[in-house]
BALOBA-1460 file (C-alpha; in Angstrom, 3 decimals):
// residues 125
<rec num="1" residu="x" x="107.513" y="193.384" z="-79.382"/>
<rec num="2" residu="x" x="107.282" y="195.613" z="-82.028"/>
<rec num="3" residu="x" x="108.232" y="199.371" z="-81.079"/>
<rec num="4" residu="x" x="107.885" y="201.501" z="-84.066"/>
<rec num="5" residu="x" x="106.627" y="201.610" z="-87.201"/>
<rec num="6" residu="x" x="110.143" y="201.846" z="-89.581"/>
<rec num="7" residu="x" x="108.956" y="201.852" z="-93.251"/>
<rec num="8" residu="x" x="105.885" y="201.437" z="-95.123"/>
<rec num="9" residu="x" x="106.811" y="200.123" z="-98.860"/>
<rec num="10" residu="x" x="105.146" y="201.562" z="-102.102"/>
<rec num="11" residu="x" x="104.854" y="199.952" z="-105.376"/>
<rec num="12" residu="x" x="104.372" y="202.239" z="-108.185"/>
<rec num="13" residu="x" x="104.783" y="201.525" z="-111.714"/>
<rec num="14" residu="x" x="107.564" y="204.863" z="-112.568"/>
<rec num="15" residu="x" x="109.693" y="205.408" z="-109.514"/>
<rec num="16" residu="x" x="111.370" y="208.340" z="-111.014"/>
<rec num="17" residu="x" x="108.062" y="210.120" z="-111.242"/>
<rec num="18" residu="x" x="106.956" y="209.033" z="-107.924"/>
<rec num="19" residu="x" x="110.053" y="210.749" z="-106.609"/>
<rec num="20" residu="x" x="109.102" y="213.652" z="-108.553"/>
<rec num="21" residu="x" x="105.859" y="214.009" z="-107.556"/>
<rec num="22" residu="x" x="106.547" y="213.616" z="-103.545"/>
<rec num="23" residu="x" x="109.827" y="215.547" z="-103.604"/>
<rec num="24" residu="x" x="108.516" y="218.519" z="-106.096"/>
<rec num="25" residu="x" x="104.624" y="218.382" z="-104.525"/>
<rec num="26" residu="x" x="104.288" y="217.086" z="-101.561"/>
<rec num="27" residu="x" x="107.897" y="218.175" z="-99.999"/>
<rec num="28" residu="x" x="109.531" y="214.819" z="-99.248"/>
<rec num="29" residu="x" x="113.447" y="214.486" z="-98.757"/>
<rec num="30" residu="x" x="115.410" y="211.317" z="-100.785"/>
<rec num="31" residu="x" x="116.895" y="209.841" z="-97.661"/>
<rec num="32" residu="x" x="118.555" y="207.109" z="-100.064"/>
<rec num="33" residu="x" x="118.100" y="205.717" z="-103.356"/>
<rec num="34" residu="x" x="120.163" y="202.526" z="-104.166"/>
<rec num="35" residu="x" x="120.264" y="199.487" z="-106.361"/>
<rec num="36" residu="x" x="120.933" y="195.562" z="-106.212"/>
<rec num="37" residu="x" x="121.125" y="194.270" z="-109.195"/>
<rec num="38" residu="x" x="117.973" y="195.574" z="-111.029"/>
<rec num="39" residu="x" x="115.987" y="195.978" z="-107.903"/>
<rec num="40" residu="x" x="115.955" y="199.823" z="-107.067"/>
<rec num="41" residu="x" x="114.778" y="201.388" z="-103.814"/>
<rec num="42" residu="x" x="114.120" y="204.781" z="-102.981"/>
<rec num="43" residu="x" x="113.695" y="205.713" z="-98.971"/>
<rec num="44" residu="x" x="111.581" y="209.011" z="-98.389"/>
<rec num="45" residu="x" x="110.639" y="210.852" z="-95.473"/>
<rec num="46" residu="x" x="108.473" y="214.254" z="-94.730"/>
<rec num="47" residu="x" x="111.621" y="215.140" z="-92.644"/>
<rec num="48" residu="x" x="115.093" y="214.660" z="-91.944"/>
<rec num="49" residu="x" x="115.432" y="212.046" z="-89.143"/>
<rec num="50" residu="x" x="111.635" y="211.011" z="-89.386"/>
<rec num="51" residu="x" x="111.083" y="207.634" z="-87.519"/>
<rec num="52" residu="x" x="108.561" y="206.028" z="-90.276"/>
<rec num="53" residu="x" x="110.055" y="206.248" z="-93.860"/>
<rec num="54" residu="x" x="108.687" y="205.469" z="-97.196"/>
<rec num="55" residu="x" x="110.126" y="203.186" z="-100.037"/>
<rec num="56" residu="x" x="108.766" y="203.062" z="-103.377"/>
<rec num="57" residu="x" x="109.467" y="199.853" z="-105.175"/>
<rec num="58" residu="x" x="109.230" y="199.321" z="-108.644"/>
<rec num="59" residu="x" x="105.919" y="197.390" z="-108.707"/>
<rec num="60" residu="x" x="106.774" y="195.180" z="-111.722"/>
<rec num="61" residu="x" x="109.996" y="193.799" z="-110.663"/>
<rec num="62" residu="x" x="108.477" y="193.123" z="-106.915"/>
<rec num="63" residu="x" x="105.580" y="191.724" z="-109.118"/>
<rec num="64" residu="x" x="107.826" y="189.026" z="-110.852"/>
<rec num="65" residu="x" x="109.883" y="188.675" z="-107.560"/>
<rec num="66" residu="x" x="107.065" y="187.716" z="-105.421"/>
<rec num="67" residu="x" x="103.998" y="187.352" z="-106.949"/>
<rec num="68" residu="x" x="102.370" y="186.404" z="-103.869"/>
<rec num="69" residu="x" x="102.932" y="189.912" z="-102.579"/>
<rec num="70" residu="x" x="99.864" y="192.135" z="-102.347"/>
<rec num="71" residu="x" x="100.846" y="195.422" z="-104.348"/>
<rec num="72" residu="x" x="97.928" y="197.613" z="-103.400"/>
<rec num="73" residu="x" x="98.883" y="201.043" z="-102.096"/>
<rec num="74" residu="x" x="98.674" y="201.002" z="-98.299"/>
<rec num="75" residu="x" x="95.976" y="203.496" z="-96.995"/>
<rec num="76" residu="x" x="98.252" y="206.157" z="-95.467"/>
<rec num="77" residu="x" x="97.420" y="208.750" z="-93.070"/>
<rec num="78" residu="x" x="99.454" y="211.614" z="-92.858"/>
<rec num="79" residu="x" x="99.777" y="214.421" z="-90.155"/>
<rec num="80" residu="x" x="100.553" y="218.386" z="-90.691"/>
<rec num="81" residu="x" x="100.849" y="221.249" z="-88.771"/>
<rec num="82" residu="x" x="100.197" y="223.575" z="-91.403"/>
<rec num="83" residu="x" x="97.024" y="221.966" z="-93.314"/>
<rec num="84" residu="x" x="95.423" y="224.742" z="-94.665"/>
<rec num="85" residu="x" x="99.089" y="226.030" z="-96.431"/>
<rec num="86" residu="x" x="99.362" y="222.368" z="-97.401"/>
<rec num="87" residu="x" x="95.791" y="221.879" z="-98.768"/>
<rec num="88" residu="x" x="96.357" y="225.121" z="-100.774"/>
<rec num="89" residu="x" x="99.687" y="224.300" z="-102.349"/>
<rec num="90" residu="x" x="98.490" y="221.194" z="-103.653"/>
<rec num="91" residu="x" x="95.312" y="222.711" z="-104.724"/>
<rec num="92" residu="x" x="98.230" y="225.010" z="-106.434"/>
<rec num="93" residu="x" x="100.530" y="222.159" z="-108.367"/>
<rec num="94" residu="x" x="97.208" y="221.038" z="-109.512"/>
<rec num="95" residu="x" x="97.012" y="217.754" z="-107.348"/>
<rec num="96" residu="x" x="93.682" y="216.235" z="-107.581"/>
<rec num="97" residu="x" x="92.964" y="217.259" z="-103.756"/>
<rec num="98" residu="x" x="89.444" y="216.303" z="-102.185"/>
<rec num="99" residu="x" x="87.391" y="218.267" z="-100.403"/>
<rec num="100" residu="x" x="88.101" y="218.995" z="-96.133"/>
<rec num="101" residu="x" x="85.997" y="216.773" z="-93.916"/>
<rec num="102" residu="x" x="85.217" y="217.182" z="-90.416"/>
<rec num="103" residu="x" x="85.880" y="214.177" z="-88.803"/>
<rec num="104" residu="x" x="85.335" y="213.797" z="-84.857"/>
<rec num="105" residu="x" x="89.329" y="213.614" z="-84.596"/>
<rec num="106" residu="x" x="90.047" y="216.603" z="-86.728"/>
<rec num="107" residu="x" x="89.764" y="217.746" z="-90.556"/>
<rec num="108" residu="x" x="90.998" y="215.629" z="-93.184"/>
<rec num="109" residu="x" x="91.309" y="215.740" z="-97.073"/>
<rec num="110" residu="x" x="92.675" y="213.209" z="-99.593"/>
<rec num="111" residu="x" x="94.500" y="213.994" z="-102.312"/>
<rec num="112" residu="x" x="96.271" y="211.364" z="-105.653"/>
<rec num="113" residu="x" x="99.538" y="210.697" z="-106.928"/>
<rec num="114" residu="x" x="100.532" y="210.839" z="-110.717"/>
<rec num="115" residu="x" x="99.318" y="207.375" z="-110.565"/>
<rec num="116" residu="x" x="95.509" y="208.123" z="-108.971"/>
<rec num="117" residu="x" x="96.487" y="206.402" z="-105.621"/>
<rec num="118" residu="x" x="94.989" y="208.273" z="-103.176"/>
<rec num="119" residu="x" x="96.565" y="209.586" z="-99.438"/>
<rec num="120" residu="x" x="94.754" y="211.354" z="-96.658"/>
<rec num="121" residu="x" x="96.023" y="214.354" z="-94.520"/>
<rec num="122" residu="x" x="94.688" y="215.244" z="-90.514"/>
<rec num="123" residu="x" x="95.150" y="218.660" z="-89.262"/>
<rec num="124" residu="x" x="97.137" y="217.722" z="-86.346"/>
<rec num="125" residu="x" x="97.498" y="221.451" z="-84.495"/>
């Protein structure tokens, strides 16, 4: 059975300025960043000792490697305690944010990456 979910993987087309953007704008920590061969992966969390991490991939190497392999960006859904502060200092480091919505499980915005893929944030209180 599966327990946990352990990493969600995230093909982007410039890792170094995917790092950049969730270290510098969103707050991430590098966890690890290593290499095999040419393949490079970078392991990112909001925290220290998160149980979910993210990897970005470098989407045209994984593209060659697998072609099969859907490279979308996954639809993620992220939590804070501290929304409005978060929703601000985006706003701030002029992230394309979206506007709050009211949803029947709590308020939400979306905001991009440097590469227009979009993420969501719920007030979780």
């Amino acid at each position: 059975m599966i327990s946990k979910v352990g990493q969600i993987m995230v093909y982007v087309n410039n890792q170094d300025e995917a790092v950049s953007f969730w270290t510098e704008k969103v707050g991430f920590n590098v966890i690890a960043d290593d290499t095999n061969g040419e393949m490079r992966w970078i392991e990112m969390a909001p925290t220290k000792g998160a149980e979910t991490t993210i990897i970005l991939h470098n989407k045209e190497l994984i593209a060659k490697m697998a072609p099969e392999l859907n490279l979308g960006t996954p639809s993620l859904m992220f939590f804070s305690d501290s929304f409005d502060e978060l929703y601000t200092d985006l706003k701030n480091q002029h992230v394309k944010v979206g506007e709050i919505v009211k949803m029947p499980s709590g308020r939400v915005f979306n905001f991009a990456d440097h590469e227009e893929n979009y993420f969501a944030v719920m007030d979780k209180k």
